[in-house]
N, C-alpha and C positions, 0 to 999 in steps of 0.2 A: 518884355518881361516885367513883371510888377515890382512895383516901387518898395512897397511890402510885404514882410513875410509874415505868414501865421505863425507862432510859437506855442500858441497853448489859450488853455481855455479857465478860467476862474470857477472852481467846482464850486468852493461856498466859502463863506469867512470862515477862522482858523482861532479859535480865542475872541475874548472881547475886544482887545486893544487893536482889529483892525487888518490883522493879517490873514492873506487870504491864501487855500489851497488850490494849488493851480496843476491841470495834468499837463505834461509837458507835450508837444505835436514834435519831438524832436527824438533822435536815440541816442541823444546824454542828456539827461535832465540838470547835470552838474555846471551846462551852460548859463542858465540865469541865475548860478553865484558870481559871473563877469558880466550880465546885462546892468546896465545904469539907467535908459530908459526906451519903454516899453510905449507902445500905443493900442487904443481902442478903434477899430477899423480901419479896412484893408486900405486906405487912402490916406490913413495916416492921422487920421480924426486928433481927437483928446489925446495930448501927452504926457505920462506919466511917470515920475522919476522913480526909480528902485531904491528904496534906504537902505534896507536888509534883504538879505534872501540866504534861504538857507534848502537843502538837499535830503530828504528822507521817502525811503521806501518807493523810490520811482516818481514824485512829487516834489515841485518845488514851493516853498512858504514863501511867501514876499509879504514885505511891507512896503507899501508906498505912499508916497506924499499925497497928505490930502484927506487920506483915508488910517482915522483914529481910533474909530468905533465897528463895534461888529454890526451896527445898524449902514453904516456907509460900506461897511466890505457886502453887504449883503445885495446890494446896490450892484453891484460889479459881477453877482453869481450868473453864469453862463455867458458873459462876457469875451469875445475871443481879443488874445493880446500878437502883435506884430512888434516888429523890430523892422527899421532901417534895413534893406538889402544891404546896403553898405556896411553895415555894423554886423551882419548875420556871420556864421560862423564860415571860414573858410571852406571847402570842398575839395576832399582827394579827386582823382581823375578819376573819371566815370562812376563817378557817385553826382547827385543830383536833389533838389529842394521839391520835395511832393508836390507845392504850389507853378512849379514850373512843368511838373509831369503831367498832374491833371491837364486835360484836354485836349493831350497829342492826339491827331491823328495816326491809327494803327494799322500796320499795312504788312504783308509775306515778303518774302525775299522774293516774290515773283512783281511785286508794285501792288497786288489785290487787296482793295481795302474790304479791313475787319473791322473799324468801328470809331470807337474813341476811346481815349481810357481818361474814365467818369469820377474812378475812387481806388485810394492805394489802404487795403487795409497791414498794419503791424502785427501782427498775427505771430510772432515769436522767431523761430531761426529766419527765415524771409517774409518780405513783404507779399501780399497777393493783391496783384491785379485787378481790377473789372474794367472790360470791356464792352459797350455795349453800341451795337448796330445792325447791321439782320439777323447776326445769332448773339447770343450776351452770354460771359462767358469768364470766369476768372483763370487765372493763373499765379503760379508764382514765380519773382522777380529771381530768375538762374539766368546765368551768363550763356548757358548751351541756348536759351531759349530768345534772349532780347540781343540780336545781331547790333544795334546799333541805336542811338536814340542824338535825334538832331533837333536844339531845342529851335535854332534860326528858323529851319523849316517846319517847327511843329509837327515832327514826326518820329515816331517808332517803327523799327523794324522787327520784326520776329522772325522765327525761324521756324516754318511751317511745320516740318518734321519734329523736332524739337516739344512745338505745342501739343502738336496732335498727341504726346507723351503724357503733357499733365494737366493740359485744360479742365477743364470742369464746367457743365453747362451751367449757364444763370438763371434760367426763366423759371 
């Protein structure tokens, strides 16, 4: 599992003095009012300290050390921000961190592999799916549908019947 996690991405500076709008990768944006510090790449790159951060319209503002000016936040636009796994928010059971989902292999309650799953789009009441391997394919994330999902083994299960309900081809 990786050492970091994505949280969000730095849409553009936020005012002159330096704070920057950031979309959240997360579904409570209300969490980077407790992050303290953040980093620039998934390895843990650049560390940067949270001074303020504030919560509006599904968007969280941050200010951070270092970064005074709307010329230095500009600097940071499109920038993606990670947190410590350790620090990252705890997880009810059978709930899971996107960055751990992406890449499972995806296989039928029969063992037949269907693919990988490449991208979890937010899309509003559930998340959807893609799949992609000889056929490509989305779906979305229902409990009748994902039998089981094993991060050790880097697998998902599905439930063939189930999919063949609400899949959607990709191609």
């Amino acid at each position: 599992m990786r050492a970091f996690l994505m949280v969000g991405q730095v849409l553009k500076p936020q005012g002159i003095r330096g704070e920057v709008k950031v979309r959240p990768e997360t579904d409570a944006p209300g969490r980077f009012l407790e992050i303290k510090k953040l980093f620039l790449g998934e390895d843990g790159g650049e560390e940067l300290r949270v001074l303020a951060a504030r919560e509006a319209g599904g968007f969280a503002y941050l200010f951070l050390e270092g970064v005074s000016s709307q010329e230095e936040a500009e600097k940071l636009r499109g920038k993606l921000l990670y947190v410590r796994r350790a620090d990252a928010a705890k997880l009810p059971e059978g709930r899971y961190f996107i960055a751990d989902l992406k890449g499972l292999r995806v296989e039928d309650e029969s063992g037949a592999e269907l693919g990988k799953l490449t991208e979890i789009y937010q899309a509003g009441g559930n998340d959807v799916y893609e799949v992609r391997g000889k056929k490509n394919f989305l779906f979305p994330a229902l409990k009748r549908v994902i039998l089981s999902v094993n991060l050790e083994k880097g697998l998902m299960v599905l439930d063939s019947c189930g999919l063949s309900e609400v899949a959607v081809d990709a191609d």
